[in-house]
C-alpha positions in Angstrom: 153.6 221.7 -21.0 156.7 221.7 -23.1 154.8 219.7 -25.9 151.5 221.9 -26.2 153.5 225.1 -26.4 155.4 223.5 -30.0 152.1 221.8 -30.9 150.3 225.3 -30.5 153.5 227.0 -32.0 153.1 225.0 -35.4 149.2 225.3 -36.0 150.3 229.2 -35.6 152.9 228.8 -38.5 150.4 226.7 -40.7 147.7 229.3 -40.2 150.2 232.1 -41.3 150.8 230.0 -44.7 147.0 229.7 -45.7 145.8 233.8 -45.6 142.2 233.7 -44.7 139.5 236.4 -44.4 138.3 237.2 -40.9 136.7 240.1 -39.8 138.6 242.8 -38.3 136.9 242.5 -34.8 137.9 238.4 -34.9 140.8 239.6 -35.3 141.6 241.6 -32.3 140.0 238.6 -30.4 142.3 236.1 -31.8 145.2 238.8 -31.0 144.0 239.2 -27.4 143.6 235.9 -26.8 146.7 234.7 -28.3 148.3 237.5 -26.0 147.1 236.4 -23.1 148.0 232.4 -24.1 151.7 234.1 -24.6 151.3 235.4 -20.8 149.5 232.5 -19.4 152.0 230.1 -20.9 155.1 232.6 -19.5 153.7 232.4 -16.2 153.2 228.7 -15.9 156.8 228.1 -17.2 158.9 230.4 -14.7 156.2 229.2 -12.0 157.4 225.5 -12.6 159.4 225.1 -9.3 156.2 225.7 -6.7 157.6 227.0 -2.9 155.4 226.9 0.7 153.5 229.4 1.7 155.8 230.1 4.7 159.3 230.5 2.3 160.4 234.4 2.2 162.3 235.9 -0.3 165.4 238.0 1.3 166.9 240.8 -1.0 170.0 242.5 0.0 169.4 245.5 -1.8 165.9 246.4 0.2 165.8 249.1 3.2 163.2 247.1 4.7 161.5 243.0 4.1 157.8 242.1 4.7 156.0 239.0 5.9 152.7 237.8 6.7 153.4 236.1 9.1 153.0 237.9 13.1 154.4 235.2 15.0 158.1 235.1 13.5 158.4 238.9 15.0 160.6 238.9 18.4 158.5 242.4 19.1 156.2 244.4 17.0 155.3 248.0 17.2 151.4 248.0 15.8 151.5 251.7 15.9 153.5 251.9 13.0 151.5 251.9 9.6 153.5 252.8 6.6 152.0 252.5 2.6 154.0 249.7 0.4 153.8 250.1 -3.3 153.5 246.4 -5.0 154.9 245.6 -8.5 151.4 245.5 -9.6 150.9 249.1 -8.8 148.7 248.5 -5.5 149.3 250.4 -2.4 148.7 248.2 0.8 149.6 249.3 4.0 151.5 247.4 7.0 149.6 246.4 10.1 153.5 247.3 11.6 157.1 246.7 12.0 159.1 244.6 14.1 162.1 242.8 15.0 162.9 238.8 13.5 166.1 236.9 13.8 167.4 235.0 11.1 169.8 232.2 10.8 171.8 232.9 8.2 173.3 229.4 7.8 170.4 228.1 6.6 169.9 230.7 3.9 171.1 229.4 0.4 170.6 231.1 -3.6 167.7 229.2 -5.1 167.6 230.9 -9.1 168.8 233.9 -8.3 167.2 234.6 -5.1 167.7 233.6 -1.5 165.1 231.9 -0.3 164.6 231.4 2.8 162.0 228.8 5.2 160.0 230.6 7.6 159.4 227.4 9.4 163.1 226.8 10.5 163.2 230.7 11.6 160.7 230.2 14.0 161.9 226.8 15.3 164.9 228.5 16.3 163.3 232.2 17.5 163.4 230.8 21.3 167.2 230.1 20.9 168.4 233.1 19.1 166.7 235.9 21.3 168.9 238.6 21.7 171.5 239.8 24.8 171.4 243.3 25.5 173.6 243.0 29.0 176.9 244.3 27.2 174.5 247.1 25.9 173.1 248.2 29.5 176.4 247.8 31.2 177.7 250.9 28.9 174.4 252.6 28.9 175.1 252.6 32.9 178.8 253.7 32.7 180.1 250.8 32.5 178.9 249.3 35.6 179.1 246.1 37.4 177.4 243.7 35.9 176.5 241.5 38.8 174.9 244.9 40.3 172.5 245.1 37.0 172.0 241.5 37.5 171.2 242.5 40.8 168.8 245.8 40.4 167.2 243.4 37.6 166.3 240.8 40.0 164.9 243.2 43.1 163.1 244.8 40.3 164.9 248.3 41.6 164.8 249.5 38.1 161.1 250.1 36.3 160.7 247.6 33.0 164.7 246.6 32.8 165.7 244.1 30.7 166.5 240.8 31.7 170.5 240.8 32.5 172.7 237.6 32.5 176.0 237.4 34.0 178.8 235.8 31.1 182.1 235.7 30.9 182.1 238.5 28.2 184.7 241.4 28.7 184.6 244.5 28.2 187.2 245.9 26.1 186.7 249.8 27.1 186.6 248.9 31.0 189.9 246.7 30.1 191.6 249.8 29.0 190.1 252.4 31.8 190.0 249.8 34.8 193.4 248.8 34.7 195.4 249.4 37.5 199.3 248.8 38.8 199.7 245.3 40.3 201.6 245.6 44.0 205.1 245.4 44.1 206.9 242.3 45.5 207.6 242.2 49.2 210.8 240.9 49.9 212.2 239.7 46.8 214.4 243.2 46.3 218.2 242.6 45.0 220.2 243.5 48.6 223.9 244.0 48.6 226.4 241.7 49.9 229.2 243.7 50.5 229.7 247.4 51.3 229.1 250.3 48.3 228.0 247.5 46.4 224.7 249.5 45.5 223.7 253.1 46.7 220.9 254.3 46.8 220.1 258.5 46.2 217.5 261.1 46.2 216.3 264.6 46.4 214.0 265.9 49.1 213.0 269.7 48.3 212.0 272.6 47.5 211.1 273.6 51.1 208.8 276.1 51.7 211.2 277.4 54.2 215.0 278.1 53.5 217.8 277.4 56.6 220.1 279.0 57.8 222.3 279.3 55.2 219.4 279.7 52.4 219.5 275.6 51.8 215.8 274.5 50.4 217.4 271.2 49.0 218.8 268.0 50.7 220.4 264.9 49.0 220.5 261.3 50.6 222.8 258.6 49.9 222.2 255.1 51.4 224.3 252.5 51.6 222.0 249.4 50.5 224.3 246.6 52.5 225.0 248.8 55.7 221.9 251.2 55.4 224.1 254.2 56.5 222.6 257.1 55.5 224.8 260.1 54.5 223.1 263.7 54.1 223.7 266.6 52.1 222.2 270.1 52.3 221.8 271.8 48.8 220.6 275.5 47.6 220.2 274.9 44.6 219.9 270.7 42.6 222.7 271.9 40.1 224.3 271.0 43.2 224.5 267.2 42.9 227.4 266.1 40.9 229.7 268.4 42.6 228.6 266.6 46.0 228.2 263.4 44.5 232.3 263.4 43.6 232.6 264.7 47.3 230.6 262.0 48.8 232.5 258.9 46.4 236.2 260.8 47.8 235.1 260.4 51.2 233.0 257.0 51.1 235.6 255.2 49.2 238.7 256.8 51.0 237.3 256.0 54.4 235.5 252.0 53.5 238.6 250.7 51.4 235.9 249.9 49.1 234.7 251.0 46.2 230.7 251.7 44.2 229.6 249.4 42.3 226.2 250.3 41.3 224.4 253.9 41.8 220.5 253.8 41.7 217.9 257.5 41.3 215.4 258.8 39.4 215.2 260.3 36.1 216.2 263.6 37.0 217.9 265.9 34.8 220.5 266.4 37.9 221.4 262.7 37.9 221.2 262.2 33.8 223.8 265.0 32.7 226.2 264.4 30.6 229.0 265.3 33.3 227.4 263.0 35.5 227.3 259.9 33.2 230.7 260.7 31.7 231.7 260.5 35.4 230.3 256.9 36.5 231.8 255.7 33.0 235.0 256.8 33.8 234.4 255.4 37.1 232.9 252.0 36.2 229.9 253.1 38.1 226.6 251.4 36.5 224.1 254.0 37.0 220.3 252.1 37.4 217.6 254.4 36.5 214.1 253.8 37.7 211.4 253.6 35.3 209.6 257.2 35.0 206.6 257.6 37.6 207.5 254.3 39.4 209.1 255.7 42.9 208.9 252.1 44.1 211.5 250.9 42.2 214.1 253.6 44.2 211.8 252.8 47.9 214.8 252.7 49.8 215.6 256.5 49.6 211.7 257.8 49.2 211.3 255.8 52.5 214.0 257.3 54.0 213.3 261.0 52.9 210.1 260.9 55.1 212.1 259.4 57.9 214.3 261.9 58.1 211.2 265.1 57.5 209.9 263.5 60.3 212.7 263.5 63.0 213.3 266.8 61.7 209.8 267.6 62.5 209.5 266.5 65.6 213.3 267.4 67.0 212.2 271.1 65.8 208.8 270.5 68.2 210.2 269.1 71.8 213.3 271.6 71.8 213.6 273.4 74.9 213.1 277.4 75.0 216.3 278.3 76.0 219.2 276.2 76.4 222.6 275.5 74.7 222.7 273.7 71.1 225.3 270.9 72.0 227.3 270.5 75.6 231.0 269.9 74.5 234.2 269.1 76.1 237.0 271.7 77.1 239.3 270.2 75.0 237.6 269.6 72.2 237.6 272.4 69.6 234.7 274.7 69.5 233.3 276.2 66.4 230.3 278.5 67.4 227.6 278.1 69.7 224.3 279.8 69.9 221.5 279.8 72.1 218.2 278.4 70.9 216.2 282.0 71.9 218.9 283.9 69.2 217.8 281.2 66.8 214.3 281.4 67.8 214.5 284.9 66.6 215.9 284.7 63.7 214.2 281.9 62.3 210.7 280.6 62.0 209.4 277.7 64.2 206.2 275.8 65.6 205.2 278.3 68.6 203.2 275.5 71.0 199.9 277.2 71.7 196.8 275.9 74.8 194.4 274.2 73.1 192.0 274.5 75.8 191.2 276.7 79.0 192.9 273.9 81.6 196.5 274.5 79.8 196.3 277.8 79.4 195.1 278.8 83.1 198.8 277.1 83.6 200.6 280.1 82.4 200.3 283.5 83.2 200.7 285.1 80.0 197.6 283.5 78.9 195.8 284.6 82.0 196.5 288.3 81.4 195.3 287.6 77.5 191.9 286.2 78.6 191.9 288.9 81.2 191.9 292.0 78.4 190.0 290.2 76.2 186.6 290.4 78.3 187.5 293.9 79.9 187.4 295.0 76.4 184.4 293.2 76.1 182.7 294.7 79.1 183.9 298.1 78.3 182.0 297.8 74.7 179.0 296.7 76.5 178.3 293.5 74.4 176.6 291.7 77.0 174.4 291.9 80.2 174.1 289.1 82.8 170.7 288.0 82.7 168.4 284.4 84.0 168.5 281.8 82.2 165.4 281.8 80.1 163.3 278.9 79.5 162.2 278.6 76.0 164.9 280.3 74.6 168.8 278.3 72.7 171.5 279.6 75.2 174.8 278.4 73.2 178.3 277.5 74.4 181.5 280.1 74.0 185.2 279.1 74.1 188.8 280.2 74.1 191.1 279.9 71.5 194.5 281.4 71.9 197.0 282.6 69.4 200.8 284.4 69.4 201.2 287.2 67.6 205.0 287.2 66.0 206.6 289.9 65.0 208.7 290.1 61.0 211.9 289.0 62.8 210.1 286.1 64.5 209.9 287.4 67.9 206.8 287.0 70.1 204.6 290.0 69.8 201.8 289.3 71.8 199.6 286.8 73.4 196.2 286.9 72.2 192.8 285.1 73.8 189.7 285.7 71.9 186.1 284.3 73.0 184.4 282.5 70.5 180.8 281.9 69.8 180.1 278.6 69.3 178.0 279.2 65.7 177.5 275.9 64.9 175.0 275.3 67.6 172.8 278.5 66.3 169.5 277.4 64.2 168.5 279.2 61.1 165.3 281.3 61.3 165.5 281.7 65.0 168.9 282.4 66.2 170.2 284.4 62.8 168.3 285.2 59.6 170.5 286.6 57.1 174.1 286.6 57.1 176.9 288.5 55.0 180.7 287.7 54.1 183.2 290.3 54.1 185.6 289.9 50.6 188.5 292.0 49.8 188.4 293.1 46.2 192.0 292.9 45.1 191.6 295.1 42.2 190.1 298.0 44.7 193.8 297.2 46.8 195.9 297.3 43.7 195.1 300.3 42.2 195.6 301.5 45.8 199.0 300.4 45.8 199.8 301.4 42.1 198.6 305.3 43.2 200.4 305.3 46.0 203.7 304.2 44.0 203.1 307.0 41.2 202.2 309.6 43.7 204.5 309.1 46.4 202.1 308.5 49.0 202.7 306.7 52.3 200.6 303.5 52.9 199.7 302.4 56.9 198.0 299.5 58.1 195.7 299.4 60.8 194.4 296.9 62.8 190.5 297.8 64.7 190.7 296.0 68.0 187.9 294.0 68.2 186.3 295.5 65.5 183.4 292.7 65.6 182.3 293.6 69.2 180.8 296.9 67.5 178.2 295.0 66.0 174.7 295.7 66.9 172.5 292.4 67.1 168.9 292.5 66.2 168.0 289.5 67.3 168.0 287.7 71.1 171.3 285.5 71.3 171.9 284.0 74.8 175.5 282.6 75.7 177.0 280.3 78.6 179.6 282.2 80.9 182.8 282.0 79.5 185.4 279.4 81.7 187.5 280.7 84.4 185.0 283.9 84.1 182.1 282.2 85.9 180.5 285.2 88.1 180.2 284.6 92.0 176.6 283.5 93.3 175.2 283.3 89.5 176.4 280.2 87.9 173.2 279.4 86.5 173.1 283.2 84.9 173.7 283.2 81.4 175.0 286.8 79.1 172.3 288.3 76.7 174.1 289.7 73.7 173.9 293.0 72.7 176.6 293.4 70.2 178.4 290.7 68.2 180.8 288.4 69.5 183.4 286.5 67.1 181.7 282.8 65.4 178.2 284.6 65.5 176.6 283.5 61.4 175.5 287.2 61.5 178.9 288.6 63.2 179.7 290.0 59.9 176.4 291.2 58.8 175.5 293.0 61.9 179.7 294.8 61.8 179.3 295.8 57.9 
């Protein structure tokens, strides 16, 4: 092709030496069809190197590629249909748009371009598919991917995607899964000698203060012998003055001397007084690592021994005996009795859980006593028969001691109780109502009566419940120990509320 275009070239050059006289309209044919020679021979040349009818041509530069081919697309969407624009000027329009995969190993430049086979892409569609597990396991929070695996295969989900269970790893459930690993058991450093390591802590604020206003107490444990020393504390600026106590004593009375001090982070055991102190001392002061308690277990462990003797020492004390029994000779500080400390202190007050323990004691007897006298005198119930198609539901005691400020028993009280839980909705109650303070309403009470000088009471309306009229037909069991002579079987027919009614408050307001 090479040779005719310079064989064609030179007939052109000899023609252009010898002028001859053609007509005008020759002319433009010869033009024309020398023009489209020029084209034709243009196109032949830069079409030299032929290609398949399956090779693509990828551009980096486009939004989107085209082929003609339907089988190399993983999934097509027909419903798509969107114009193209050809260099030629044509419009054409897709028959839709897909997905293909493309291994881009076996893409290479070929004169500018990269061409690639068709033919290897779809030998290898079938291998390169796609895994879209690690995209559903975050799509589902990050969930288990043996349970997708799972809701895949019992086909629990509608059209999910086929899951498989790798070895991949999630880097975001890495970082938000993690979790402490356990501690050793066992392989703590232990003391060989005494004061060799002691262990400290602080137990406190209690919501209580003692006697003598402490709300603080301060352990220290002596890791070889475990002996436990105890400190009571008002306040945790407290601590070094105690700690220089407790070192005086320990040392003084052991012949020996610390070694190694262990605690928390706290600002009362990192002061500058206080590490000036165990450098002076030669004291090495071992500091846990913030928010890891379990490095200091020895004193947490004890601090909830020692709540809970005091817990239960405070529960099984007698009601009126002496503190301590001493000798005659033996000096005598002060002694009180536990019903002057009862008084002037605030303790668990053992109350009946039941009718059986409180029928033991007579105070309780005379509470249950007034409590349905008052009831009878209010007329909130009638002894009736038992009906047949109607709920008749259980009543019980419950008993609590009224204390005065100072701590002193006030009264005993014994209220009957409905049992509401048993009552159905739409046939024992309809609508029910909660009774709220509004503290605003009691503030600006309080704030007139301060800036007018007024004088505030509080009043207590005995059994202000029982006033409630009922509206609809509540049957309860005869309360225990109250059982009436001859009519067991009888039940009461409420006329007015009783306390655990749902519409107790409704029926009072």
């Amino acid at each position: 092709m090479e040779r005719d275009c310079r064989a064609k070239q030179a007939q052109r050059t000899q023609q252009t030496q010898q002028p001859q006289y053609r007509p005008k309209q020759q002319q433009k044919a010869n033009y024309v069809d020398e023009h489209a020679q020029q084209n034709y021979l243009f196109v032949a040349s830069s079409s030299s190197s032929s290609t398949s009818a399956s090779s693509w041509y990828i551009d980096s530069g486009c939004t989107s590629h085209m082929a003609r081919d339907e089988s190399i697309f993983l999934d097509l969407d027909k419903s798509v249909k969107t114009s193209v624009k050809l260099g030629n000027g044509t419009v054409v329009f897709s028959q839709g748009k897909g997905t293909t995969v493309i291994p881009t190993s076996s893409v290479k430049m070929v004169q500018n371009s990269f061409l690639l086979d068709m033919q290897s892409v779809q030998k290898c569609l079938h291998a390169s598919k796609v895994n879209d597990t690690l995209l559903w396991h975050k799509r589902y929070g990050h969930f288990n991917v043996k349970a997708l695996k799972y809701m895949q295969t019992n086909e629990l989900i509608r059209d999910f995607p086929e899951v498989h269970v790798t070895n991949e790893v999630c880097q975001c459930c890495q970082l938000g899964k993690m979790h402490r690993l356990s501690f050793p058991i066992n392989k703590a450093f232990r003391a060989c000698e005494k004061l060799e390591l002691v262990h400290t802590d602080i137990c406190g604020p209690m919501k209580v203060p003692s006697l003598g206003q402490n709300k603080y107490f301060i352990l220290f444990i002596d890791d070889f012998t475990r002996m436990t020393w105890v400190y009571f504390l008002s306040s945790k600026a407290q601590v070094f003055s105690v700690f220089k106590k407790f070192k005086a004593l320990v040392e003084n009375q052991s012949g020996c001397r610390i070694k190694k001090l262990r605690s928390n982070n706290g600002k009362e055991y990192t002061s500058v007084a206080f590490n000036n102190f165990c450098e002076e001392a030669g004291i090495q002061h071992q500091l846990t690592v913030s928010y890891t308690s379990q490095q200091n277990g020895v004193s947490e462990r004890k601090n909830r021994t020692v709540m809970e003797m005091a817990s239960s020492a405070s529960s099984s004390m007698p009601s009126n005996t002496e503190i301590a029994e001493v000798d005659d000779d033996s000096p005598i500080l002060k002694t009180k009795c536990l019903s002057e400390v009862y008084e002037s202190c605030n303790l668990a007050i053992s109350e009946p859980s039941s009718y059986e323990a409180a029928a033991k004691q007579d105070v309780w007897l005379q509470a249950m006593q007034e409590e349905i006298a008052m009831i009878e005198k209010n007329k909130t119930w009638y002894l009736t028969k038992k009906p047949q198609d109607k709920n008749v539901i259980g009543v019980k005691w419950v008993y609590r001691t009224k204390l005065n400020p100072n701590g002193s028993v006030h009264k005993y009280k014994a209220r009957l109780v409905v049992k509401g839980y048993a009552q159905e909705p739409g046939v024992d109650y309809g609508e029910t109502f909660a009774l709220v303070a509004r503290h605003d309403t009691i503030k600006l009470l309080v704030a007139l009566a301060a800036n007018l000088g007024w004088k505030l009471y509080h009043m207590d309306v005995k059994s202000a419940f029982l006033n409630g009229i009922l509206e609809e037909e509540i049957y309860v069991e005869q309360p225990q120990g109250f059982d009436v002579a001859g009519k067991e079987d009888y039940v009461y027919r409420l006329g007015k509320a009783l306390y655990g009614l749902k519409q107790a408050p409704r029926a009072w307001w």
